[in-house]
N, C-alpha and C positions, 0 to 999 in steps of 0.2 A: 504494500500500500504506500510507502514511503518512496518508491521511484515509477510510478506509472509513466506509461508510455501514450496507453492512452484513457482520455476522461471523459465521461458525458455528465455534465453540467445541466440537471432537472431543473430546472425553475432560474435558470442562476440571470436572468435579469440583461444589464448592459453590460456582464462581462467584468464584473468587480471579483470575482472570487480569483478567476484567470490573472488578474492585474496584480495581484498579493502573490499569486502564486511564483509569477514573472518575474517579480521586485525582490524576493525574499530569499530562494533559491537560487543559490548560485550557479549550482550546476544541475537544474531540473531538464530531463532531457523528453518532454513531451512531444508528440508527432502528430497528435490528432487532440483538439479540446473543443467536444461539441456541444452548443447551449441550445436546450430543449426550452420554447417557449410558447406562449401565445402568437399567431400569424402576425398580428399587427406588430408585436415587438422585434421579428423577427424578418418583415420589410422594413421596419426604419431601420433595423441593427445595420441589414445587410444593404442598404445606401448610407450609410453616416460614413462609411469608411473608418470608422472610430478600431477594427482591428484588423492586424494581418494573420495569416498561416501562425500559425496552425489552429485557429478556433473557427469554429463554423457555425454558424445558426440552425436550426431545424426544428417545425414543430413536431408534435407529438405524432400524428399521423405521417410522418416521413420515414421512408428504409433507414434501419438504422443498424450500426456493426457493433460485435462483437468487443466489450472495456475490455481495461483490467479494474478499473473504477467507475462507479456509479454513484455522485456524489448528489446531494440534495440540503439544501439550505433553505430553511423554513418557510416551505412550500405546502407543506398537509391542509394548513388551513382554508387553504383556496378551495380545497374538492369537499365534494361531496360523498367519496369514496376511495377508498384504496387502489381502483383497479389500474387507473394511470398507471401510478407505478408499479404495481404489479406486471401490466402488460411490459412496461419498459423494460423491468427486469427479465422479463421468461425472452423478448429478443434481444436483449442486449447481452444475457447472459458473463456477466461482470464476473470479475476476478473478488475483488471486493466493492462493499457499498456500504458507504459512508454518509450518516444521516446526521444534520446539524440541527438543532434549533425547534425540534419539532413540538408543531401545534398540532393535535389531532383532534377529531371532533370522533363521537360514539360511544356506545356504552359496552364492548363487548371485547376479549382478546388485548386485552390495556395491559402494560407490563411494568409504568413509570409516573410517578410524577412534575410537572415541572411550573416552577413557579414563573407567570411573566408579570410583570409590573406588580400587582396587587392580587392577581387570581390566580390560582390556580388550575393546571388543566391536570388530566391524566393524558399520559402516551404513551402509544405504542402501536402496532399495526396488527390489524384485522387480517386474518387472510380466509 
């Protein structure tokens, strides 16, 4: 997990997680860093010019290949359900996946809890 080659970036936005990762590591030797998004966020990404090679945009309905990482940065709370990422993982079939931050919504298969601001959620994933 500490030298991926390559990443898929669920939810990861304009590409901030990528920019830490760039800055940080010195000799991080990624080949492929692809961000799963919403279509609209993923036509501006892909006209801003805002990155080069090796990050790619795509949403969720797009061919997607084989990690060795499957990272996700607190994204739960936007669905409705688990299956997103469930479907992600059964194609992406990841080496490791790496879950940050997570807000889950449900009452069922909960493993954690995590405090944000003042409340309280439970999380974990349903399967």
């Amino acid at each position: 997990m500490t030298n991926p080659s390559t990443i898929i970036d669920f939810g990861g936005s304009s590409g901030w997680s990528w920019e830490y990762l760039k800055n940080t590591l010195s000799e991080q030797k990624v080949n492929s860093y692809v961000i799963i998004e919403t279509e609209q966020v993923v036509k501006h990404m892909k006209t801003s010019g805002a990155h080069d090679a090796p990050v790619r945009y795509k949403t969720q309905n797009e061919l997607m290949e084989r990690c060795d990482l499957l990272y996700c940065n607190s994204v739960f709370q936007y669905f409705s359900s688990n299956e997103p990422l469930l479907s992600l993982v059964q194609r992406t079939e990841p080496n490791y996946i790496y879950l940050e931050d997570c807000i889950a919504k449900g009452e069922k298969d909960f493993f954690s809890t995590q405090k944000y601001y003042t409340q309280s959620y439970r999380i974990g994933l349903s399967v």
